[in-house]
ZANURO-332823 format. One record per residue (C-alpha): residue in three letters; x, y, z. Coordinates in steps of 0.25 Angstrom, whole numbers. Example, Ala and Ser with C-alpha at 12.3 -4.5 7.8 and 13.67 -1.06 7.14 Angstrom:
<recs>
  residuo     c1     c2     c3
      ALA     49    -18     31
      SER     55     -4     29
</recs>
This chain:
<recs>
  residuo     c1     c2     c3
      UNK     68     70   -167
      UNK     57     61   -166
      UNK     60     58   -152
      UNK     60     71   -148
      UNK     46     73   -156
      UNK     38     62   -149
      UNK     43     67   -134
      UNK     39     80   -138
      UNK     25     75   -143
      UNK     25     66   -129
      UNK     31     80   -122
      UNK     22     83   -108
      UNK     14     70   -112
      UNK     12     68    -98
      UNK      9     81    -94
      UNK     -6     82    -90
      UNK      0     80    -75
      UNK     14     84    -76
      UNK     18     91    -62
      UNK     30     92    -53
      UNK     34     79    -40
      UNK     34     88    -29
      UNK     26     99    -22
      UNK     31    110    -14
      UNK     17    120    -14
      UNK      1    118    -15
      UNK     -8    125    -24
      UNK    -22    121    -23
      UNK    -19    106    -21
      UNK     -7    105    -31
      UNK      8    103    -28
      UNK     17    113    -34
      UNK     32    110    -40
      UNK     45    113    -31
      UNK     55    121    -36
      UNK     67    111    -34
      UNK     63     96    -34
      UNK     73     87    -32
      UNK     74     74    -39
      UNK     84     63    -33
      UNK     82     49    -42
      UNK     84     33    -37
      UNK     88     24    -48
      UNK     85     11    -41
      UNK     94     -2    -45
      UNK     84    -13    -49
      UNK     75    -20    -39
      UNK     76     -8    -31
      UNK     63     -1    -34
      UNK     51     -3    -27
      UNK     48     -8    -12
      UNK     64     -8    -12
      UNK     67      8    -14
      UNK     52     11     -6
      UNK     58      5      6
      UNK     71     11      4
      UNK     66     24      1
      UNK     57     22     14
      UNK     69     26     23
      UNK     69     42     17
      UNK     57     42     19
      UNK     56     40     32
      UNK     68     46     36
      UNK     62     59     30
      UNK     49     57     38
      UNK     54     55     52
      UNK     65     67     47
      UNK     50     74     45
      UNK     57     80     33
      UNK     50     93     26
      UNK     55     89     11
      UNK     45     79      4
      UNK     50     71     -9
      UNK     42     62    -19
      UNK     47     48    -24
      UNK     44     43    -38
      UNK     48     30    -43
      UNK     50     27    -59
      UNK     41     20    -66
      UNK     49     21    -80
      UNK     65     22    -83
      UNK     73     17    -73
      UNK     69     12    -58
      UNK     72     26    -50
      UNK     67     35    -38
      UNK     65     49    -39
      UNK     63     57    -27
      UNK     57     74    -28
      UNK     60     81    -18
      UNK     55     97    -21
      UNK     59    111    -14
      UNK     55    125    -15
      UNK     71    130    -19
      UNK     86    124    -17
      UNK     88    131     -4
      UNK     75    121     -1
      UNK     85    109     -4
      UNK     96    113      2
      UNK     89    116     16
      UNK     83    101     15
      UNK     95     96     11
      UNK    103    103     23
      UNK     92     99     33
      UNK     93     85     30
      UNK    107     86     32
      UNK    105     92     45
      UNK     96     80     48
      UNK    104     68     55
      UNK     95     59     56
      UNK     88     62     44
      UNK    101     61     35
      UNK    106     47     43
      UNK     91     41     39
      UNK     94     46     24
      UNK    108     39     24
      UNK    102     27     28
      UNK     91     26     19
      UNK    102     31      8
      UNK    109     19      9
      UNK     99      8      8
      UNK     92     17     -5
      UNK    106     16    -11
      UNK    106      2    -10
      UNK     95      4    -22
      UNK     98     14    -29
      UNK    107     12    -44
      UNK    109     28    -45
      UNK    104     41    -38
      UNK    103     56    -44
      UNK     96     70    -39
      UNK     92     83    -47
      UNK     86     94    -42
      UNK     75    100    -53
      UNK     69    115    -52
      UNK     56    117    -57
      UNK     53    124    -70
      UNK     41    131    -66
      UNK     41    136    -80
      UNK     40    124    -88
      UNK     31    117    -79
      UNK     15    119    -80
      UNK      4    119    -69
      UNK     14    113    -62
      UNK      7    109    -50
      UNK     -1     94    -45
      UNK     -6     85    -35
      UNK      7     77    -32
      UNK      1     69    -20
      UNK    -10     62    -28
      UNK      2     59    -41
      UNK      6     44    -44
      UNK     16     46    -55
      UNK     26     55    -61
      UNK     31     58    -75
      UNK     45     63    -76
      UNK     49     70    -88
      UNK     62     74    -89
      UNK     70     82   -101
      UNK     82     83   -103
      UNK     85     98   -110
      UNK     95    101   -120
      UNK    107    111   -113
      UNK    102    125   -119
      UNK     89    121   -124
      UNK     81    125   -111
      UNK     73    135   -118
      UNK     69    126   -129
      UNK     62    116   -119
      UNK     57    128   -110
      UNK     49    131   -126
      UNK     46    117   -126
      UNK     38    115   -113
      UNK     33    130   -113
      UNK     25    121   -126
      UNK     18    111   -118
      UNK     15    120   -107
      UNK      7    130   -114
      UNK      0    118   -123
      UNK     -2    111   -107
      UNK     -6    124   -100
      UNK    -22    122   -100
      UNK    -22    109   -100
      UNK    -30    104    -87
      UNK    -22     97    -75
      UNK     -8     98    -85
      UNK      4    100    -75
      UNK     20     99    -76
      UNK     32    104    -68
      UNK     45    105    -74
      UNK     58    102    -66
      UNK     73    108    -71
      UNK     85    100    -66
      UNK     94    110    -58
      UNK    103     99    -51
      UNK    106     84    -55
      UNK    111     76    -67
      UNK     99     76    -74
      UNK    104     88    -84
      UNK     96    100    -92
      UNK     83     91    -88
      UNK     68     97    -86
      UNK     58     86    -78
      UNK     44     87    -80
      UNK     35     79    -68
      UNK     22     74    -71
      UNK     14     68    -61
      UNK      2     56    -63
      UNK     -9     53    -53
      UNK    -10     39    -62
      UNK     -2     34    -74
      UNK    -18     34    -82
      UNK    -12     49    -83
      UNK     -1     46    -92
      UNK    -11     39   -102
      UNK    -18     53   -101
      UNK     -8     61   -103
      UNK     -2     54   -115
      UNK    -16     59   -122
      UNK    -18     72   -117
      UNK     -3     75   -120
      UNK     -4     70   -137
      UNK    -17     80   -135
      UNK    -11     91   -131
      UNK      0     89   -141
      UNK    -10     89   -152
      UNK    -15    102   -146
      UNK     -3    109   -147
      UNK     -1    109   -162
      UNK     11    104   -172
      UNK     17    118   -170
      UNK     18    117   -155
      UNK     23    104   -156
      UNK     32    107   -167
      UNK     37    117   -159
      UNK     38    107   -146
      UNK     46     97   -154
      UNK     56    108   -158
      UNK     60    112   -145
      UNK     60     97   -138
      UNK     71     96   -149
      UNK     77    106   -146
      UNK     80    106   -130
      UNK     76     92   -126
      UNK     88     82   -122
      UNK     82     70   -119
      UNK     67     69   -111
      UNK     61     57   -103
      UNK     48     53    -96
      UNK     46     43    -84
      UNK     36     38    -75
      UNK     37     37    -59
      UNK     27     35    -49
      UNK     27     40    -34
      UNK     33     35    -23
      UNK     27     37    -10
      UNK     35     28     -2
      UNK     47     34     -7
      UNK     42     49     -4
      UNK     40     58      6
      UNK     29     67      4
      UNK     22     77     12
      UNK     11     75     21
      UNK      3     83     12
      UNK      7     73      0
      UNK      5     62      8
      UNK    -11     67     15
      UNK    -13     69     -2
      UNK    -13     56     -4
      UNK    -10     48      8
      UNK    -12     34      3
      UNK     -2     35     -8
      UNK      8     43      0
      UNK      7     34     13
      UNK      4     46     22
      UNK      2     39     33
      UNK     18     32     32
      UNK     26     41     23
      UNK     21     57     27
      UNK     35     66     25
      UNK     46     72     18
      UNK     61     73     15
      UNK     70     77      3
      UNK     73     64     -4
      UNK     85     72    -11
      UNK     93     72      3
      UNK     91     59      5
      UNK     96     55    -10
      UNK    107     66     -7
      UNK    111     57      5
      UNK    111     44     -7
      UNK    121     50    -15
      UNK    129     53     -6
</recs>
């Protein structure tokens, strides 16, 4: 019980920037959430991170761009837990999916590039799995951010007890109310659909620089304070009651293991190498091509 008491007390900590990986509209300069994101996941044997996986990871990316492929995914790479690789990849709807997914197949030369690349990736990879996550626009807030100019994100992951959805629904209906005015506070929450990954809700939080997490730490213990023992009483009762299990890790961006728009890349074109890497292409096709 106490366990469960200090994560509730630490619960949406972070929150002062929390929004969603991928963008599929504008509105006023800010990225909204897709509706299906799909998240395929590189654990990486060790030794096997940096320089090494970049330059593996270098051939999708350019097989997507001389494909000039319309779908753009992001790359993060862990900063905490174990060494790993997470590629986003968002679409407006599953019929979205399954007509990328058929055009890359249709696609010789795209889909003999991908094999290639497959196979040297493999060579560094200790495991490989994929879910496909719907967004909860109902327990997300002000979910919308300027991705492009992000650094970092915070992945929060929870795993509900079966038949408990209602109680957790309660639980971050709580923190959404008590974070509704606050300036600048944003979060998007993700529902697993597909994958091994079980009852789970994700919630992404993005960071322009980590001096944002020593921020949020306090603004977080403040808003706490403001929301009074009976709210939080009440906030502990129902983590109790429907949370499983719940983890919080760190990773940073990649942009020599992603393939962002044009329009993400002329953002910030330092950072995302506009000038080399420019394009798109669902990392989920090619990671589909690796299991196989």
């Amino acid at each position: 019980m106490q366990r469960l008491t200090s994560f509730v007390l630490g619960l949406f900590l972070f929150i002062g920037g929390l929004a969603t990986a991928l963008a599929q509209e504008k509105t006023d300069g800010l990225h909204q959430p897709p509706k299906v994101l799909v998240i395929a996941r590189e654990f990486l044997k060790p030794g096997k991170a940096g320089m090494t996986h970049q330059k593996s990871e270098a051939a999708f990316v350019q097989a997507f761009a001389t494909a000039k492929w319309p779908t753009y995914y992001l790359a993060i790479n862990s900063m905490s837990g174990k060494p790993r690789s997470l590629f986003l990849t968002g679409y407006d709807s599953f019929e979205a999916v399954e007509k990328d997914n058929k055009a890359v197949e249709k696609n010789g030369t795209l889909t003999t590039a991908l094999d290639r690349a497959s196979l040297n990736d493999g060579e560094l990879l200790s495991d490989f799995d994929q879910g496909v996550f719907v967004y909860r626009e109902d327990l997300s807030l002000h979910a919308a951010t300027d991705i492009p100019h992000m650094r970092y994100f915070e992945i929060m992951n929870f795993r509900v007890k079966p038949g408990h959805e209602k109680e957790f629904e309660a639980l971050a209906k709580i923190y959404i109310n008590s974070y509704d005015k606050v300036p600048d506070t944003h979060w998007a929450a993700y529902e697993v659909a597909y994958g091994s990954l079980g009852n789970t809700i994700l919630l992404f939080s993005p960071l322009k620089t980590a001096s944002e997490i020593d921020h949020n730490f306090v603004a977080g213990k403040q808003i706490e304070e403001e929301m009074g023992e009976d709210t939080m009483k009440k906030a502990r009762e129902l983590a109790a009651a429907s949370i499983e299990s719940s983890q919080t890790n760190l990773f940073s961006f990649e942009p020599k293991m992603s393939y962002v728009s044009p329009e993400w890349a002329k953002a910030d074109p330092t950072f995302w190498h506009a000038k080399t890497v420019v394009a798109a292409g669902p990392k989920k096709a090619a990671e589909t091509a690796k299991k196989q």
